[in-house]
N, C-alpha and C positions, 0 to 999 in steps of 0.2 A: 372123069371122076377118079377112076384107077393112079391117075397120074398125082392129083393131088393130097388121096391118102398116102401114096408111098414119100413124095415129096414130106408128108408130117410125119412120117416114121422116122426121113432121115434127118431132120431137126432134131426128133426126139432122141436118136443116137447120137446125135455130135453132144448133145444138151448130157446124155449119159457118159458119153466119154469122158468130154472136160471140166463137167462142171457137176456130180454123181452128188455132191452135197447139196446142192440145189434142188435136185430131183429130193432128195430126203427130204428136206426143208420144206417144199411143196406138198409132201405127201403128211406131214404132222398133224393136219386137220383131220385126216380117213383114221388115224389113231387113235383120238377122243373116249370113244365110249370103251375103246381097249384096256389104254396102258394111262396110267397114274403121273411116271415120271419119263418125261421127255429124252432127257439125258441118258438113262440107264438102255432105251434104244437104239442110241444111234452106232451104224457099224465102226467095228471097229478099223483100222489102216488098212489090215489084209480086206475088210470085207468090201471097202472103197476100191481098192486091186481087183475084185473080183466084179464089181460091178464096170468097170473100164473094161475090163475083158468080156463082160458079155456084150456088152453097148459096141466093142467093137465088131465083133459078130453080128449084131444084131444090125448092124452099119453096112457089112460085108454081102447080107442078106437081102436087105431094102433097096442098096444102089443096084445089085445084081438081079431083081427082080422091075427095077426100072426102068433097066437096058434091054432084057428081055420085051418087056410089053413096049418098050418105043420101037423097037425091028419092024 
């Protein structure tokens, strides 16, 4: 079970690494009862940088916690 959440974590980081607008794009429906105009939310190029940087961390963390629980 352990093997196959971390296995969907590390999806969810390559999926943050390379493709961070996607992840936005997905997330636009949980915004609804928020925000009015779509547009005026989406980050801006630094904030796309910032999200790569954490997705790879978060990448760094999943595989290293997979190799752990496989020993």
């Amino acid at each position: 079970m352990i093997i196959a959440l971390l296995s969907i974590f590390i999806v969810m980081g390559l999926v943050q690494v390379f493709k961070p607008k996607l992840l936005w794009s997905i997330n636009r429906p949980l915004q609804r009862p928020f925000v009015k105009d779509y547009d005026a939310t989406e980050p801006s190029p630094a904030g796309y940088t910032m999200m790569r940087i954490t997705g790879v961390i978060f990448l760094i963390v999943a595989v290293w916690m997979l190799v752990v629980h496989l020993r």
